[in-house]
Backbone as a chain_set.jsonl record, in Angstrom:
{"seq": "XXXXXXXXXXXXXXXXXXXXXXXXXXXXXXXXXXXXXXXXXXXXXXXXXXXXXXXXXXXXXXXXXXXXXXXXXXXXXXXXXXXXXXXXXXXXXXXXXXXXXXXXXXXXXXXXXXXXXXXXXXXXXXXXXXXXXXXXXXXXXXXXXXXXXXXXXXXXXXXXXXXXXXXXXXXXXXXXXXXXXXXXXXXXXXXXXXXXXXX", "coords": {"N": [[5.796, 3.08, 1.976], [7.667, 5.703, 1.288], [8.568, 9.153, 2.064], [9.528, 10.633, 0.297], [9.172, 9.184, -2.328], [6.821, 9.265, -2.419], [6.022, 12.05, -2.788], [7.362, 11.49, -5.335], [5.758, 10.303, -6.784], [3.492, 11.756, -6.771], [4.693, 14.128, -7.746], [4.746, 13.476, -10.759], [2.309, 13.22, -11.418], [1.377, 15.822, -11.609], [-0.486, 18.038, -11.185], [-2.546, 20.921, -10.97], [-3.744, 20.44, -7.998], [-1.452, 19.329, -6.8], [0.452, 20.156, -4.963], [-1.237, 21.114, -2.436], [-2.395, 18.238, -1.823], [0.067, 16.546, -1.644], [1.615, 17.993, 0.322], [-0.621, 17.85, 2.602], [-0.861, 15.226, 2.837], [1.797, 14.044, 3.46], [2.365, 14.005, 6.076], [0.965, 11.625, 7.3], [1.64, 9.383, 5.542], [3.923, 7.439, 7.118], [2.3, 6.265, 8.84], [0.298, 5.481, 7.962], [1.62, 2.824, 7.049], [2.131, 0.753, 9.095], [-0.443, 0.018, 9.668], [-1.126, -0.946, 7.44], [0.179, -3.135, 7.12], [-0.024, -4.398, 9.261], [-2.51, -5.391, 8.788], [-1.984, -7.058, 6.332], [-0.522, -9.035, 6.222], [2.418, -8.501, 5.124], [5.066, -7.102, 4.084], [5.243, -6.264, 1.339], [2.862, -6.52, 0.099], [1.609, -4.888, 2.017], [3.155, -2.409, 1.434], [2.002, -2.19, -1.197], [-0.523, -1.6, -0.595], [-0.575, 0.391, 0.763], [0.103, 2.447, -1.246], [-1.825, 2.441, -3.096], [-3.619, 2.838, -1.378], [-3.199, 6.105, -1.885], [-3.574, 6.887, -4.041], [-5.761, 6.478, -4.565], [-6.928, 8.18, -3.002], [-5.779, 10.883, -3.477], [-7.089, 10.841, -6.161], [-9.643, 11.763, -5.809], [-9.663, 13.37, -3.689], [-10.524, 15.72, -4.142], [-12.797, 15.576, -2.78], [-12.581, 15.683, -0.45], [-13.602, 17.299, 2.979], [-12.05, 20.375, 4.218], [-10.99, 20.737, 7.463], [-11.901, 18.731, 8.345], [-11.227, 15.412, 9.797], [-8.169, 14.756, 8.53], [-6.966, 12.271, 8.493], [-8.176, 10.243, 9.526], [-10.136, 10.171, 7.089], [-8.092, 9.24, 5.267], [-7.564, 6.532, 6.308], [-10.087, 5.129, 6.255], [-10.346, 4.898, 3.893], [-7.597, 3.14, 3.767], [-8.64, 1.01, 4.761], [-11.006, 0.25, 3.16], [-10.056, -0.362, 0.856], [-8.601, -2.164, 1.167], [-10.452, -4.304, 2.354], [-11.974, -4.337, 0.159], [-9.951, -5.838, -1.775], [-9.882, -7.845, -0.121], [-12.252, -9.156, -0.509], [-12.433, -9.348, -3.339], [-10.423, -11.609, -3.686], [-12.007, -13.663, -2.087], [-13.756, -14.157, -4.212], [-13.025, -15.096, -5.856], [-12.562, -18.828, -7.2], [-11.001, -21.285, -5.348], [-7.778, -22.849, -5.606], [-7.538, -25.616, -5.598], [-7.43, -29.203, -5.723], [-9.417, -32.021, -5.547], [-8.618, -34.332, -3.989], [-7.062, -33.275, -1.79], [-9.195, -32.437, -0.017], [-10.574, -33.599, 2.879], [-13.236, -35.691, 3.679], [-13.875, -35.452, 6.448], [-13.218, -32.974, 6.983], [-15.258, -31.341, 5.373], [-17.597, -32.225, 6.587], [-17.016, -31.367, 8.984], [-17.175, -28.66, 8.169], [-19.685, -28.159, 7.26], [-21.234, -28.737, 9.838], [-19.995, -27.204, 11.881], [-21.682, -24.367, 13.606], [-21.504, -21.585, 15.368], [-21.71, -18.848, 17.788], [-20.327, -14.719, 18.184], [-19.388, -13.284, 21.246], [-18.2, -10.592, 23.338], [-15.887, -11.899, 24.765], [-13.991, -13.137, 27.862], [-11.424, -13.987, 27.305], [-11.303, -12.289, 25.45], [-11.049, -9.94, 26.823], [-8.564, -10.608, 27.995], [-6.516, -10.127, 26.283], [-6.675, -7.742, 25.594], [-4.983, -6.501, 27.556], [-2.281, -7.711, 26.6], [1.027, -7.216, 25.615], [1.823, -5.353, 22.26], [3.451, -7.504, 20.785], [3.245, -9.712, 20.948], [0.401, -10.161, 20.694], [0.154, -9.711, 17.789], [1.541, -10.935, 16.795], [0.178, -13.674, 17.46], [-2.155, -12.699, 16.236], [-0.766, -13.128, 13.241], [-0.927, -15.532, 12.892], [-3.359, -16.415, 12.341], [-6.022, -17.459, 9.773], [-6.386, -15.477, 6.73], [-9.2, -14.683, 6.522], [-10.501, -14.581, 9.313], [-8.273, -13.194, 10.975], [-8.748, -10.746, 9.742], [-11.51, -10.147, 10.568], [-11.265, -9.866, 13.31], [-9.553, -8.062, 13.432], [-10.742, -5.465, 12.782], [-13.104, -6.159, 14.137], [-12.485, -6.003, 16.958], [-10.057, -4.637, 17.409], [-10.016, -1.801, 15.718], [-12.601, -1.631, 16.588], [-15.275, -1.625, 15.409], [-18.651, -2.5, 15.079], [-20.755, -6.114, 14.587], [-22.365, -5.494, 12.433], [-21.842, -2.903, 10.889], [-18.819, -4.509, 10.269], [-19.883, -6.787, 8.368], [-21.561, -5.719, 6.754], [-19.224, -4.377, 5.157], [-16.967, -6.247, 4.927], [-19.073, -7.454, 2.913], [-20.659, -9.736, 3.521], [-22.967, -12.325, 5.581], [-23.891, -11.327, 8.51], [-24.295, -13.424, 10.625], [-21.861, -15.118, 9.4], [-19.739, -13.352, 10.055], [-19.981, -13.584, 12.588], [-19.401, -15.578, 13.894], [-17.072, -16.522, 12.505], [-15.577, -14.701, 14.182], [-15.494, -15.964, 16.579], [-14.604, -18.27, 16.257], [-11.987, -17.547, 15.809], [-11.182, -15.613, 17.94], [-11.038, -17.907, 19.672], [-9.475, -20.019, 18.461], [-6.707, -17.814, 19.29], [-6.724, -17.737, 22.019], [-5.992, -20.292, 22.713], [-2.883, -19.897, 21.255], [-2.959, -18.028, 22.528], [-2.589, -18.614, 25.469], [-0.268, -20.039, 26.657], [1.671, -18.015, 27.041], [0.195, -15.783, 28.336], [-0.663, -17.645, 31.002], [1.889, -17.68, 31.916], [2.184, -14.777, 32.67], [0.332, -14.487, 34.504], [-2.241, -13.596, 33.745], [-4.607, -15.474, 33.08], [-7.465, -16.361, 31.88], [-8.755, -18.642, 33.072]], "CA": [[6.019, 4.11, 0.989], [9.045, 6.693, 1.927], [7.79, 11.011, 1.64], [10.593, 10.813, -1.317], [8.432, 7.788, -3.127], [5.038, 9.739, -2.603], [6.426, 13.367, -4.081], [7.533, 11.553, -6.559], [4.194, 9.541, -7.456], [2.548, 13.023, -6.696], [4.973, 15.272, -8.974], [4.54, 12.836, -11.985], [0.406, 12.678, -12.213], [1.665, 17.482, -12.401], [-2.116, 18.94, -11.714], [-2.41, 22.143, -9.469], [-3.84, 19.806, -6.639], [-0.46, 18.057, -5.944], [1.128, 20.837, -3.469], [-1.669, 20.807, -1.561], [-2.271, 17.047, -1.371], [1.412, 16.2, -1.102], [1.268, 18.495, 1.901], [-1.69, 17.469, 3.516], [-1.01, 13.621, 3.692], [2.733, 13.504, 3.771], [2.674, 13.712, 7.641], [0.187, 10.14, 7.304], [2.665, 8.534, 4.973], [4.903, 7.098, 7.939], [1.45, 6.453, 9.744], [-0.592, 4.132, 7.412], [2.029, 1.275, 6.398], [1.983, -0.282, 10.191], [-1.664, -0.28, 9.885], [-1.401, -1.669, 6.302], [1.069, -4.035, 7.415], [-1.07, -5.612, 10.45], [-3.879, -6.226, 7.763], [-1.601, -7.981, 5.21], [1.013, -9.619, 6.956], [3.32, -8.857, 4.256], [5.859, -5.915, 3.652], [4.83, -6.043, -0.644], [1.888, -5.957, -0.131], [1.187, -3.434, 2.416], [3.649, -1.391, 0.661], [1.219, -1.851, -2.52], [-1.719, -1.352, 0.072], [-0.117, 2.154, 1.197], [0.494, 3.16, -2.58], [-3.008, 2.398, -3.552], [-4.679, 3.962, -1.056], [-2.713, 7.356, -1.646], [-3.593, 7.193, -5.157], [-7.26, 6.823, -4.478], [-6.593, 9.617, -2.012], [-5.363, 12.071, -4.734], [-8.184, 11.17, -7.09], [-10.824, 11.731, -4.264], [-8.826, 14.78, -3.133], [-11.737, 17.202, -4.139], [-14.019, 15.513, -1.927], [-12.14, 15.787, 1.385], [-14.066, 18.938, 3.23], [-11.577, 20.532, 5.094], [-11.677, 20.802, 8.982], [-12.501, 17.262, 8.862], [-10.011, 14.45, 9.963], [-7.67, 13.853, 7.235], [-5.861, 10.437, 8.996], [-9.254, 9.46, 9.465], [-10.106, 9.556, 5.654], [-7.079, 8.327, 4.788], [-7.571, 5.251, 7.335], [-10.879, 4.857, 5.942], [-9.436, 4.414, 2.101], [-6.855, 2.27, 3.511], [-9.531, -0.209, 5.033], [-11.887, 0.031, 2.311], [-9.526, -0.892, -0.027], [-8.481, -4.109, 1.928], [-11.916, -5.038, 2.086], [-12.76, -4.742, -1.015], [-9.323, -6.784, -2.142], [-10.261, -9.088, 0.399], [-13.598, -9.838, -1.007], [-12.057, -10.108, -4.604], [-10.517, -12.826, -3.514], [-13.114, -14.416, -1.622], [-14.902, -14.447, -5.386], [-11.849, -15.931, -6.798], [-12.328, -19.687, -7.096], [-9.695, -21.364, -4.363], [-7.155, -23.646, -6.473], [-7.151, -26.908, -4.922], [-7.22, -30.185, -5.967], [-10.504, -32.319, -4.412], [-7.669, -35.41, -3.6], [-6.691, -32.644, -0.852], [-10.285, -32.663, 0.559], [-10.81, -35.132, 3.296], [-14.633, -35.929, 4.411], [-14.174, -34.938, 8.246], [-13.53, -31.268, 6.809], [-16.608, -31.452, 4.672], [-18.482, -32.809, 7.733], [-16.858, -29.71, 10.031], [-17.54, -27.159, 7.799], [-21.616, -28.278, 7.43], [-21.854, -28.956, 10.835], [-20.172, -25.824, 12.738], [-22.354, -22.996, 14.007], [-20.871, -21.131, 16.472], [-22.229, -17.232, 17.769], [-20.06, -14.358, 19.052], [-19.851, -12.034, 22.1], [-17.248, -10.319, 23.615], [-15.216, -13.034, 26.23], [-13.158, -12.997, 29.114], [-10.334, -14.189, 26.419], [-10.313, -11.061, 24.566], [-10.286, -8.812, 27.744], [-7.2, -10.105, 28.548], [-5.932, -9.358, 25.035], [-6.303, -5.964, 25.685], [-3.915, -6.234, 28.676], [-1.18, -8.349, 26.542], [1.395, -6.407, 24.649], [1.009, -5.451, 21.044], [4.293, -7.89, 19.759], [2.708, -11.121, 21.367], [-0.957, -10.676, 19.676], [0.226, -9.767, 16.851], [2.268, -12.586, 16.669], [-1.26, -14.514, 17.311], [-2.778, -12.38, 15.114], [-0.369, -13.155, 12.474], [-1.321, -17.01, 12.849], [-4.56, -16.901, 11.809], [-6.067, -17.346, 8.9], [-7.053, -14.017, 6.508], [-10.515, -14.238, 7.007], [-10.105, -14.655, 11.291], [-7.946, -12.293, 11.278], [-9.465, -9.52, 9.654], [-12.403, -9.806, 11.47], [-10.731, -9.815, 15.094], [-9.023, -6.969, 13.68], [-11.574, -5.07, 12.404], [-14.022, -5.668, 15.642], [-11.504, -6.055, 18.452], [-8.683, -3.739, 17.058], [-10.666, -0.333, 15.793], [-13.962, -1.078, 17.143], [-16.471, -1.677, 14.263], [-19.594, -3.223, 14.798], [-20.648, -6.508, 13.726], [-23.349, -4.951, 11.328], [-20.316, -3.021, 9.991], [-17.709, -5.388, 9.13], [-20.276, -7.654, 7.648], [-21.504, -4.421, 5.193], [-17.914, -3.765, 4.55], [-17.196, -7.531, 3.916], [-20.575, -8.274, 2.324], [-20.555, -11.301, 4.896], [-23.453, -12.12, 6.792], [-23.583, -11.47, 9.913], [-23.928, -14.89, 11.241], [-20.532, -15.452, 9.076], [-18.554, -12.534, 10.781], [-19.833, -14.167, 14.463], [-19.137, -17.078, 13.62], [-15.568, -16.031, 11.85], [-15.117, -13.935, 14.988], [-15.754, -16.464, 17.821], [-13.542, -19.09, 15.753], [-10.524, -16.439, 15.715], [-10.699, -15.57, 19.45], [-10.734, -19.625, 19.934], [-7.922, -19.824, 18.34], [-6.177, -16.493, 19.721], [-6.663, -18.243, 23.478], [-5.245, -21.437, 22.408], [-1.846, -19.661, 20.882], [-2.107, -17.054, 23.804], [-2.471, -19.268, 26.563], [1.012, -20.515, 27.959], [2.002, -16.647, 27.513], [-1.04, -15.563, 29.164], [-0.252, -18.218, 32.267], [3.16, -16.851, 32.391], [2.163, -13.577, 33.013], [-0.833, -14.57, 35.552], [-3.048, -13.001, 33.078], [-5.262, -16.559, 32.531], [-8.666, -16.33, 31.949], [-9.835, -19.499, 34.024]], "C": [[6.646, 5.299, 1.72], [8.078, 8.085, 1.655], [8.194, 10.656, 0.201], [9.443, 10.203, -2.258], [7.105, 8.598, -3.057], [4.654, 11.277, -2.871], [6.774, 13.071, -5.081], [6.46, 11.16, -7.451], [3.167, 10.99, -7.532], [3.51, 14.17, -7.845], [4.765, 14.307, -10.531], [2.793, 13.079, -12.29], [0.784, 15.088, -12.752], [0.149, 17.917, -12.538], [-1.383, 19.745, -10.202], [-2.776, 21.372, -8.69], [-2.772, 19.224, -5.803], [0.088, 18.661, -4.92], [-0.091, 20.657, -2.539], [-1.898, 19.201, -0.82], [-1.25, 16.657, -0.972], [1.623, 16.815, 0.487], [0.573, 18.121, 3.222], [-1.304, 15.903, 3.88], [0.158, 13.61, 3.728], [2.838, 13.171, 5.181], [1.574, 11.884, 8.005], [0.979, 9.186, 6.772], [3.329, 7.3, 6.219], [3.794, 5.841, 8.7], [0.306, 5.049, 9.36], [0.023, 2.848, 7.118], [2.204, 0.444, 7.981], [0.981, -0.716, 9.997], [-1.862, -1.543, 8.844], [-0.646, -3.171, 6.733], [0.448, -5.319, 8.015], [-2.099, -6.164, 9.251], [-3.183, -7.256, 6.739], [-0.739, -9.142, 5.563], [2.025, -9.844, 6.075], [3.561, -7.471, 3.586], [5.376, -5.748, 1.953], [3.729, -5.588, -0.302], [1.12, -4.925, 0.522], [1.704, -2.287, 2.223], [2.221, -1.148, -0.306], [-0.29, -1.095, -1.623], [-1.905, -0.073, -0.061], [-0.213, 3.077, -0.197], [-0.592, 3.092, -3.049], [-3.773, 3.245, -3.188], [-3.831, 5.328, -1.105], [-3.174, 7.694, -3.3], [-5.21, 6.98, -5.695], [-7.538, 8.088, -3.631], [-6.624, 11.026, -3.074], [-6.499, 11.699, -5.754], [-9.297, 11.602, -6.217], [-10.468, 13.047, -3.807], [-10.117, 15.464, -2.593], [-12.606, 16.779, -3.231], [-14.187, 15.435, -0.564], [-13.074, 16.894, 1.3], [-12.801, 18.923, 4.533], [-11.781, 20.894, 6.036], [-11.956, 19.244, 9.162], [-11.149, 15.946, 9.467], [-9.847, 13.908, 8.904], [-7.145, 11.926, 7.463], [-7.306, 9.673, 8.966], [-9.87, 9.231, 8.422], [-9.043, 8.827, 5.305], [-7.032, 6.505, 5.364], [-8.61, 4.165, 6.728], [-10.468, 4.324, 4.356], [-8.825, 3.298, 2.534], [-7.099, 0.618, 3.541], [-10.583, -0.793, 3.864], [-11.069, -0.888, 1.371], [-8.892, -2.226, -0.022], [-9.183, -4.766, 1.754], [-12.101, -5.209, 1.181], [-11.244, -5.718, -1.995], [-9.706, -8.01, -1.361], [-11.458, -9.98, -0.125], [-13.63, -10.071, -2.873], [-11.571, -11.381, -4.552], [-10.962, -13.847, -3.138], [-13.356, -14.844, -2.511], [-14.051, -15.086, -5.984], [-12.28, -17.572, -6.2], [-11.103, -20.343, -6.672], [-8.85, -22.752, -5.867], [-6.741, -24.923, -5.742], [-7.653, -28.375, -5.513], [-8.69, -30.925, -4.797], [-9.544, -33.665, -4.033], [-7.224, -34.958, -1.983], [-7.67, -32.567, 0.888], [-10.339, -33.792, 1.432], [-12.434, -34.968, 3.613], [-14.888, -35.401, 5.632], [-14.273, -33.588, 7.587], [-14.708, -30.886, 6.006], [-17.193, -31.475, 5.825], [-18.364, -31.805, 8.535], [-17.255, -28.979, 9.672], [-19.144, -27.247, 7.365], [-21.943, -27.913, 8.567], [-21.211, -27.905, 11.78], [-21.194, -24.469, 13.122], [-22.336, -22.346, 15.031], [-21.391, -19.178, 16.526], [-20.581, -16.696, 18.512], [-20.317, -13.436, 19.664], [-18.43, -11.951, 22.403], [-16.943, -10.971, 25.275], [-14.139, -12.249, 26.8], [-11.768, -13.206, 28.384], [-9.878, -13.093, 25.419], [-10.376, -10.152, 25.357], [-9.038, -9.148, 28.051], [-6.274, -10.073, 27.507], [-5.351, -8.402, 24.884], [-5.445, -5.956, 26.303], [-2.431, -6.824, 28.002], [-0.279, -7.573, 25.481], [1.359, -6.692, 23.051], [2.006, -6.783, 20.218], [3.635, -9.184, 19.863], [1.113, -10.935, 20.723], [-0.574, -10.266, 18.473], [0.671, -10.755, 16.368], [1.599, -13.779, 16.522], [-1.934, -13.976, 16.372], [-2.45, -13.189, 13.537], [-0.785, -14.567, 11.723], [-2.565, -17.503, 12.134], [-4.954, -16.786, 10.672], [-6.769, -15.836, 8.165], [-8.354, -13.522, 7.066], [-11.242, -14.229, 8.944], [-9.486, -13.562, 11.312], [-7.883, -10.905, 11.093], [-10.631, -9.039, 10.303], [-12.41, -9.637, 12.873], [-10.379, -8.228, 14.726], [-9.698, -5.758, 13.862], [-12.801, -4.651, 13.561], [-13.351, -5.451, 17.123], [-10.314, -5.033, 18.708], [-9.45, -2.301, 17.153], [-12.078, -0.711, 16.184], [-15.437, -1.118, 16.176], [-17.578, -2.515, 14.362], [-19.865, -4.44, 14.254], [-21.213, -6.319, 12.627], [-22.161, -3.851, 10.593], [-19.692, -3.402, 9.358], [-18.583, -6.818, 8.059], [-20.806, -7.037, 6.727], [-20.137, -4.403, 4.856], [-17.331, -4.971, 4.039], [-18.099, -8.159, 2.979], [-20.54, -9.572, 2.364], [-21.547, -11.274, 5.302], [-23.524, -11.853, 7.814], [-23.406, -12.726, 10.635], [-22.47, -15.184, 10.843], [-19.552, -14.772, 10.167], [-18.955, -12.967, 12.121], [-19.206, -14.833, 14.788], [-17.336, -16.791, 13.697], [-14.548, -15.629, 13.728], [-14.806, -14.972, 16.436], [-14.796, -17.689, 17.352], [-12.095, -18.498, 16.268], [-10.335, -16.39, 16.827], [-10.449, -16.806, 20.059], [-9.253, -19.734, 20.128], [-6.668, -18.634, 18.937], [-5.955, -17.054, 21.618], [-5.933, -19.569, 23.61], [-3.874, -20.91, 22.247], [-1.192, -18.941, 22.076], [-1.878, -17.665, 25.363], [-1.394, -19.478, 27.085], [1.568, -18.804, 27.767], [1.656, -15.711, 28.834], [-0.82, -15.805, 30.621], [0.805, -17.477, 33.027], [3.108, -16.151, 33.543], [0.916, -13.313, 34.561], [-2.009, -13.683, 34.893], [-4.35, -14.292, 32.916], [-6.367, -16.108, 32.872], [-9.643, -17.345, 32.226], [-9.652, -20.082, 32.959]], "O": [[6.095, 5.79, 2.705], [6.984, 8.007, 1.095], [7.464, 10.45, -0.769], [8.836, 11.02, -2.951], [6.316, 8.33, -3.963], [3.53, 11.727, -3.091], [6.728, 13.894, -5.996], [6.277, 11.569, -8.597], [2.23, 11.116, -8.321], [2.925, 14.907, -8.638], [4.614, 15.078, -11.479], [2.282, 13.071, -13.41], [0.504, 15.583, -13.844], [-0.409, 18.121, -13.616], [-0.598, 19.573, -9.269], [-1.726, 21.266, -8.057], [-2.862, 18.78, -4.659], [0.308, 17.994, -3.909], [0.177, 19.825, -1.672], [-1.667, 18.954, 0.364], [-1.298, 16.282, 0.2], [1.75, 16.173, 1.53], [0.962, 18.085, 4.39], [-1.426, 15.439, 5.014], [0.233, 12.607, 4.437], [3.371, 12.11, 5.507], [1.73, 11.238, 9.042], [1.11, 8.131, 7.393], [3.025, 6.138, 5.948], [4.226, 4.748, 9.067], [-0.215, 4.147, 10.016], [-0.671, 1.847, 6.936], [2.467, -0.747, 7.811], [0.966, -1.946, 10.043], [-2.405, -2.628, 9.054], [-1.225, -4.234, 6.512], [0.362, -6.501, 7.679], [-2.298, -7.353, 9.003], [-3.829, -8.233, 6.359], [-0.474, -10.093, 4.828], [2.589, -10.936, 5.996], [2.793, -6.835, 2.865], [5.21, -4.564, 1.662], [3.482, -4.383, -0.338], [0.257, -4.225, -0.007], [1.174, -1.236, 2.585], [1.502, -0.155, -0.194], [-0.94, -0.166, -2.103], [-2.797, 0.559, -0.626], [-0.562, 4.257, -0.176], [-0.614, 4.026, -3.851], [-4.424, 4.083, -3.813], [-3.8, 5.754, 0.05], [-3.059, 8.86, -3.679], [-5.704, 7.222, -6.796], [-8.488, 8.847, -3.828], [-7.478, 11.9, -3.225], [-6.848, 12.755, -6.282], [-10.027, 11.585, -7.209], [-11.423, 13.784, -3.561], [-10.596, 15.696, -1.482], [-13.317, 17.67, -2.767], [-15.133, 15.257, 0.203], [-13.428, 17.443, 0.257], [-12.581, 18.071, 5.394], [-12.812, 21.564, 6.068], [-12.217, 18.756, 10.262], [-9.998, 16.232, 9.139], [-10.534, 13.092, 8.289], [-7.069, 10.901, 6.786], [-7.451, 8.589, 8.4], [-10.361, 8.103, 8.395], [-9.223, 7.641, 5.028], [-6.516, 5.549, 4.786], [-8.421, 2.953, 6.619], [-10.392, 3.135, 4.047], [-9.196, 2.268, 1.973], [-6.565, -0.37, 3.037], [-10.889, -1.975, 3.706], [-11.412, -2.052, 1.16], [-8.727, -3.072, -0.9], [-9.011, -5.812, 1.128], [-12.497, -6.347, 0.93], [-11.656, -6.305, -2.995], [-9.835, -9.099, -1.92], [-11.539, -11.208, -0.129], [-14.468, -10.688, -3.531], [-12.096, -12.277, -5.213], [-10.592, -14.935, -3.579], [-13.386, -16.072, -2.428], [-14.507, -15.817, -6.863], [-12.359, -17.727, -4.981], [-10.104, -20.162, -7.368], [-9.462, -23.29, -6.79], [-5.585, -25.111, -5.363], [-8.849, -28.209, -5.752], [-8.937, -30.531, -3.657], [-10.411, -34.3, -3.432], [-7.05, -35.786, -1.088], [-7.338, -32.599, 2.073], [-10.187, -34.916, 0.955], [-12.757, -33.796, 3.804], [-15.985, -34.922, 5.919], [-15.371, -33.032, 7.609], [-15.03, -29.717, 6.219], [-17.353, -30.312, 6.195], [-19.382, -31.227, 8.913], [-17.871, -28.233, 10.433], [-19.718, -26.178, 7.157], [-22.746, -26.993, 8.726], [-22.005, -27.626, 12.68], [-20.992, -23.514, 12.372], [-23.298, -22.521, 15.779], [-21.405, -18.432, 15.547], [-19.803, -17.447, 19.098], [-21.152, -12.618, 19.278], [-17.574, -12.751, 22.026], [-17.427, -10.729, 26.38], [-13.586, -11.203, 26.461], [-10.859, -12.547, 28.887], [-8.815, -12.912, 24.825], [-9.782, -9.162, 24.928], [-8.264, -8.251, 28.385], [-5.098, -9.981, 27.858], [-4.267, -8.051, 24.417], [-4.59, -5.256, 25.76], [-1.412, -6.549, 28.636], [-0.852, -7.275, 24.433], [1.029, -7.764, 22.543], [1.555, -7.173, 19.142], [3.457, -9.79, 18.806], [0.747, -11.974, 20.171], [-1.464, -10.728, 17.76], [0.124, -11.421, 15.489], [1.975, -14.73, 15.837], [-2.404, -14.749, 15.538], [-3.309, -13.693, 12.813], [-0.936, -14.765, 10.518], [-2.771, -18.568, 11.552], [-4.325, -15.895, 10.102], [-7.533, -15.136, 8.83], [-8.627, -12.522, 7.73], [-12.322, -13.863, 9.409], [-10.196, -12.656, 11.748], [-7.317, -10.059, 11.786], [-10.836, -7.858, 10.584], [-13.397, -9.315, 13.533], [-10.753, -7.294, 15.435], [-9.456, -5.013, 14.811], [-13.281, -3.553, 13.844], [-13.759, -4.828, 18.103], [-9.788, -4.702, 19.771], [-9.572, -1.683, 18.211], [-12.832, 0.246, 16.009], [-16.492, -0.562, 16.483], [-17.489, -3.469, 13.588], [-19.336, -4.445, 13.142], [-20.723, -6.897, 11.657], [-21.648, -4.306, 9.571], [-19.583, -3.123, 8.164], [-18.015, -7.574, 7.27], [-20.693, -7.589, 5.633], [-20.144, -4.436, 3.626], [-17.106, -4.999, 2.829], [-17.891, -9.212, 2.376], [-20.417, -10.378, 1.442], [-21.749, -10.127, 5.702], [-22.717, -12.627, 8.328], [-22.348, -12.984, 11.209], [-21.727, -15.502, 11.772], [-18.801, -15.374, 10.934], [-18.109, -12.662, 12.961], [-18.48, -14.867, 15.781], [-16.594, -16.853, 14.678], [-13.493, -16.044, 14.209], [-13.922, -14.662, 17.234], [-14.127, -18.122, 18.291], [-11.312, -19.063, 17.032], [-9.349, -17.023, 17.204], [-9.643, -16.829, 20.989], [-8.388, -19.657, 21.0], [-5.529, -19.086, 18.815], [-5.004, -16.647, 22.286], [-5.313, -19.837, 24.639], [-3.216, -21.382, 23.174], [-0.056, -18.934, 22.55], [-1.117, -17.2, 26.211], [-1.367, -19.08, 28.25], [1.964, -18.437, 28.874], [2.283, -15.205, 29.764], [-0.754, -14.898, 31.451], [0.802, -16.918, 34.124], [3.511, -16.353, 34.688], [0.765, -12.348, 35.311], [-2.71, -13.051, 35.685], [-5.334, -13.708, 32.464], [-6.524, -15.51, 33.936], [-10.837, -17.306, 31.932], [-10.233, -21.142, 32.728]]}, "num_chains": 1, "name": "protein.A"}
């Protein structure tokens, strides 16, 4: 979402709050659609992401206190509002066909139970630049890769992202220790390359 595109969504709603709001978050504008971006993996919709949360922003306005970190409310909206699309669709019944279903994946998905902690595979994460995990990031599936992002990216607890998903915890370990699996598998011959390998 452009400044132009978010004075204009802000001079159309026409209440005294819009100079100040328009003011206050235009300098975030520029700031939230990477973020939105990484979470969606898809220019529409982290456009729509960006435009949502600015328009929960402006109804909410009154309840900023100023002095406080605006990017950091705004950040907070932009996540919430992920989450809580993410977990609409969770509730959405998936559209598949049981012909699609084989038995082994029945049988995997009973019989997995996997914990996590923080490995030797996502310290050297940290060390690998941002175009190559994202690139792994991008691979994984929504629910993997929101939760890597979420605990490995900004730092959130798993008692956190499993309130903010209304996930168990066991799920988001689980979720989490799957994702970095996978994330060492994709990053590996990079990894080697670079003499970065984690044994």
């Amino acid at each position: 979402m452009t400044t132009i595109e978010l004075e204009r969504s802000a001079d159309a709603t026409a209440t005294a709050e819009v100079p100040d709001f328009t003011e206050a978050v235009t300098p975030y504008a520029d700031q939230l659609y990477p973020a939105a971006l990484r979470m969606t993996r898809n220019s529409a919709d982290a456009e729509d992401l960006v435009q949502e949360t600015f328009a929960k922003a402006f109804a909410n306005f009154h309840q900023f206190r100023a002095g406080t970190n605006l990017r950091a409310w705004l950040y907070r909206i932009l996540t919430n509002t992920f989450i809580n699309g993410y977990r609409k669709k969770q509730r959405e019944p998936r559209q598949e066909t049981t012909d699609e279903i084989k038995d082994w994946q029945l049988a995997a998905a009973d019989t997995h139970a996997s914990t996590g902690s923080r490995s030797a595979e996502a310290e050297v994460l940290d060390r690998l630049p941002d175009s190559a995990v994202r690139t792994a990031l991008a691979r994984l599936p929504e629910e993997f890769r929101l939760v890597v992002y979420l605990i490995d990216v900004e730092g959130f607890s798993y008692k956190e992202v499993a309130e903010r998903m209304d996930t168990p915890l066991g799920t988001v370990m689980s979720r989490l220790h799957r994702a970095r699996r996978q994330l060492r598998v994709l990053l590996a011959d990079y990894a080697r390359e670079r003499g970065l390998h984690a044994g």
